[in-house]
C-alpha positions in Angstrom: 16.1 -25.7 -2.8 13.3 -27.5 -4.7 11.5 -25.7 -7.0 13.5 -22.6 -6.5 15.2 -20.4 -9.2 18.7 -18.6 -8.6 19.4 -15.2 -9.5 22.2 -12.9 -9.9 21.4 -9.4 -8.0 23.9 -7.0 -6.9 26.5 -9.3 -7.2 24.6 -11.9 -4.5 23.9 -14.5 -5.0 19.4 -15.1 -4.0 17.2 -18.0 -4.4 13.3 -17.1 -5.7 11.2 -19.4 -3.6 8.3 -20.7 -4.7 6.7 -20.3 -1.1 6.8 -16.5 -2.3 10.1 -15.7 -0.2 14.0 -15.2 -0.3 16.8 -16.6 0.6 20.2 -15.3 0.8 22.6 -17.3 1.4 25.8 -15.0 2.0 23.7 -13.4 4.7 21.9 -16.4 6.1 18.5 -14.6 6.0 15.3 -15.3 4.5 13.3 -12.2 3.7 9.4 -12.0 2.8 7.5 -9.0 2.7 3.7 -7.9 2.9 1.9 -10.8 5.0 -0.7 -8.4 6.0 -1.2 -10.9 9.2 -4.7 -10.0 10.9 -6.7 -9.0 7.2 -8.9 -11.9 7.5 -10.3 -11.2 11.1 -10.3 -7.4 10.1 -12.7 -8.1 7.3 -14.5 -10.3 9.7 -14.8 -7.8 12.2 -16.9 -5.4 9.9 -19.1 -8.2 9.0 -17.8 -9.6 5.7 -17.7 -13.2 6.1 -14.2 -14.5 4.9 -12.2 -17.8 6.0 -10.3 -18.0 9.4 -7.0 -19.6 9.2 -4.4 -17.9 6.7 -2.4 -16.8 10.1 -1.4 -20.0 11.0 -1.5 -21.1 7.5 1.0 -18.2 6.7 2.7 -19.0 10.0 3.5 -22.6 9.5 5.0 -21.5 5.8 7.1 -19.4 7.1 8.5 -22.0 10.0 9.0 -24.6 7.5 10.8 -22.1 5.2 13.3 -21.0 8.4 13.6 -25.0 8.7 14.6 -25.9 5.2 17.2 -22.6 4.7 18.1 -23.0 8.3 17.9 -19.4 8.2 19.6 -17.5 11.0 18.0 -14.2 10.1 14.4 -13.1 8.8 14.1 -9.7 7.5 10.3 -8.6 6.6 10.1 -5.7 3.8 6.8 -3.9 5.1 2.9 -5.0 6.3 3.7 -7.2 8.5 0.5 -6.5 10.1 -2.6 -5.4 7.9 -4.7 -2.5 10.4 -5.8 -1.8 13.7 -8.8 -3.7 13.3 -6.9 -6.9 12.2 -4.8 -6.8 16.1 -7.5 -9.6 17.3 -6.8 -12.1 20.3 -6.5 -14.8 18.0 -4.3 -13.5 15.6 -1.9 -11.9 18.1 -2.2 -15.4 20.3 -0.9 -17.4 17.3 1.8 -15.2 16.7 3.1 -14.6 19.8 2.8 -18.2 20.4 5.3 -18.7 16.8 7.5 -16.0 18.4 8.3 -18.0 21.4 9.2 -21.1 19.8 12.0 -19.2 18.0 12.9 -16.5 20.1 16.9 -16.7 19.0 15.5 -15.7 15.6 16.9 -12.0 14.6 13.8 -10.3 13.1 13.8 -7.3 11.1 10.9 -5.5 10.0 11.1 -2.5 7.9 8.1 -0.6 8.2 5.6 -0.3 5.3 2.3 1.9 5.1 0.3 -1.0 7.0 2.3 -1.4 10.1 2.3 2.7 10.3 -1.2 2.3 10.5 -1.7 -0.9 12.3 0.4 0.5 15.2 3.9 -1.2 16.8 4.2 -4.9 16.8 3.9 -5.9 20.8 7.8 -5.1 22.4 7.5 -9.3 23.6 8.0 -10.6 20.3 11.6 -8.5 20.1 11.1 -7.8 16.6 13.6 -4.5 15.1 11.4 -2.4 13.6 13.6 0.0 11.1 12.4 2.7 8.5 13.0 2.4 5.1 16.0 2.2 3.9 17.3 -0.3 5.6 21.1 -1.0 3.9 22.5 -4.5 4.6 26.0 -5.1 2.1 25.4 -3.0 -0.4 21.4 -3.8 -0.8 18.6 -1.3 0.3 16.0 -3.6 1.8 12.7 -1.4 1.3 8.6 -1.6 1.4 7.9 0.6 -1.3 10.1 0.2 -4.7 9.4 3.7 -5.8 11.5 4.9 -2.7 14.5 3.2 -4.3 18.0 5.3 -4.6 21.3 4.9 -6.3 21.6 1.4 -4.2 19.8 -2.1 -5.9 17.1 -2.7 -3.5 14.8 -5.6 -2.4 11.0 -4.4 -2.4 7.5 -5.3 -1.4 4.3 -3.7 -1.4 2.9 -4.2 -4.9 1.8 -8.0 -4.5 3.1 -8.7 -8.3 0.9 -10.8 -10.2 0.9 -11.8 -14.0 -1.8 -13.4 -16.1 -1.2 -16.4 -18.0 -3.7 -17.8 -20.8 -4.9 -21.1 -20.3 -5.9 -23.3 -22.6 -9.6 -22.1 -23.0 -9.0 -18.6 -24.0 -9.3 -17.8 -20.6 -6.7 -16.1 -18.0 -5.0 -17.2 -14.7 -3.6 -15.0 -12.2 -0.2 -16.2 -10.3 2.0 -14.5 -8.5 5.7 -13.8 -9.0 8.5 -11.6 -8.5 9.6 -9.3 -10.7 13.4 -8.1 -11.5 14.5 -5.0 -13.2 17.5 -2.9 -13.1 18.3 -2.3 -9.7 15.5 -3.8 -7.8 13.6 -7.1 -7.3 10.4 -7.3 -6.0 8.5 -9.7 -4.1 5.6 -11.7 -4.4 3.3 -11.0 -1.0 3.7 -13.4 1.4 0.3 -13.5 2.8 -2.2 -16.0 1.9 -5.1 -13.4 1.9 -3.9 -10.7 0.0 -4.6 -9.1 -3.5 -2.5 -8.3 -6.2 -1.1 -5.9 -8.9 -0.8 -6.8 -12.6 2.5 -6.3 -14.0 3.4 -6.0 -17.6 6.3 -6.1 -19.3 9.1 -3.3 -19.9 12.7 -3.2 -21.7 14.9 -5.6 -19.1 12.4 -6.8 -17.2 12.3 -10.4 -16.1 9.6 -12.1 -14.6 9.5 -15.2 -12.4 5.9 -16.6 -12.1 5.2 -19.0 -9.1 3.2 -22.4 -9.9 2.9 -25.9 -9.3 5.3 -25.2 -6.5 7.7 -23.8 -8.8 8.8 -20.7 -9.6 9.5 -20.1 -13.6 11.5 -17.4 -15.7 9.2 -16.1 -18.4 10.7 -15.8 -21.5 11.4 -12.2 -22.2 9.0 -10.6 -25.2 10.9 -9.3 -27.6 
C-alpha cells in the first residue's frame, strides 16, 4: 500500500500504515488500537472548548482503510471509547450509523483501561469484546504492552510519539510505531489524542509517520 512499510514480526508478514494502522495480510484483518472515540465531546461537556468532528473524521479513515485492504476483519487493541462522559448522542449516532453500513464486518475489541471505564460498547453494533490476551496464530493482540508474555504481541495504549529536529533548532512531534523484541506497538488511532515520547534502546526500531509516509529511523548506534 502507498506509503506503507513492511515488517517481519513473528514470522508474519504486517504492513505499517501511515493512516496509524495494521494490516495483516495472512489474516485479512486490519487492526488499530486507542481511538478514544467520544474525547472531544467529553472535554466539551465539562466546558473546555475543543473542535467537533474527529469521530467522523476518525470514522471515514478507518472506512477508507477497510476499502483499500479490503479487510475482512478489524481487530481494535483497547480505548475504543475514551469515558462515560464522551457516550454523547452525536458520537454514538455516527457510529452506530458506520456500524450499519458494514455490519458483515467481524470486530474485535480487546478491552483497554478506557472502555473498562467508559462502560460496554451498545450490543447493536455486534462488536466481540475480549480481555487481554487475545491469541490469534501465534500473536498476543493486547492494550497494554507491559502485560506481554512469552508470545510476540501487538500493543496499544502508549500513543508513541518521537521528536524530530527541524531545521530551526526547533522540535516536531509525529507519531510512529515502535518495534522491539517481541512486540510492536501502535501509533493511536484517534485524531484527538496525546502522546508518549519514546527514546531509543538496544534493538529498537522506530517507524515515524509523515507526509503520508511512514519511515524507518536509522538505528543510533
Amino acid at each position: 500500500m502507498r506509503g506503507a512499510v513492511t515488517v517481519n514480526f513473528a514470522n508474519q508478514t504486517l504492513h505499517l500504515l501511515p493512516d496509524r494502522a495494521v494490516w495483516w495480510p495472512a489474516r485479512s484483518t486490519l487492526v488499530i488500537a486507542d481511538a478514544h472515540f467520544g474525547k472531544s465531546a467529553a472535554f466539551r461537556k465539562i466546558g473546555i472548548p475543543v473542535p467537533a468532528g474527529p469521530t467522523t473524521k476518525d470514522l471515514s479513515r478507518l472506512t477508507n482503510l477497510i476499502t483499500q485492504t479490503k479487510a475482512q476483519r478489524l481487530i481494535v487493541l483497547g480505548d475504543f471509547l475514551h469515558s462515560r462522559a464522551g457516550r454523547q448522542p452525536e458520537v454514538f449516532d455516527a457510529i452506530a450509523s458506520w456500524r450499519h453500513s458494514r455490519k458483515e464486518l467481524p470486530i474485535i475489541l480487546v478491552r483497554g483501561n478506557h472502555d473498562r471505564s467508559a462502560g460496554s460498547v451498545p450490543a447493536e453494533w455486534e462488536f466481540q469484546e475480549v480481555e487481554e490476551p487475545f491469541m490469534d496464530d501465534g500473536i498476543s493482540l493486547i492494550h497494554d504492552p507491559e502485560r506481554t508474555d512469552k508470545h510476540p504481541a501487538l500493543a496499544g495504549h502508549i500513543h508513541p510519539i518521537v521528536a524530530l529536529p527541524d531545521y530551526d533548532g526547533t522540535a516536531v512531534t509525529v507519531p510512529c510505531f515502535v518495534v522491539d523484541e517481541g512486540y510492536l506497538i501502535l501509533p493511536s488511532f484517534g485524531t484527538f489524542t496525546g502522546g508518549h515520547r519514546m527514546g531509543w534502546s538496544e534493538g529498537r526500531r522506530i517507524y515515524v509517520i509523515a507526509a503520508e509516509r511512514v519511515i524507518p529511523l536509522p538505528v543510533e548506534g
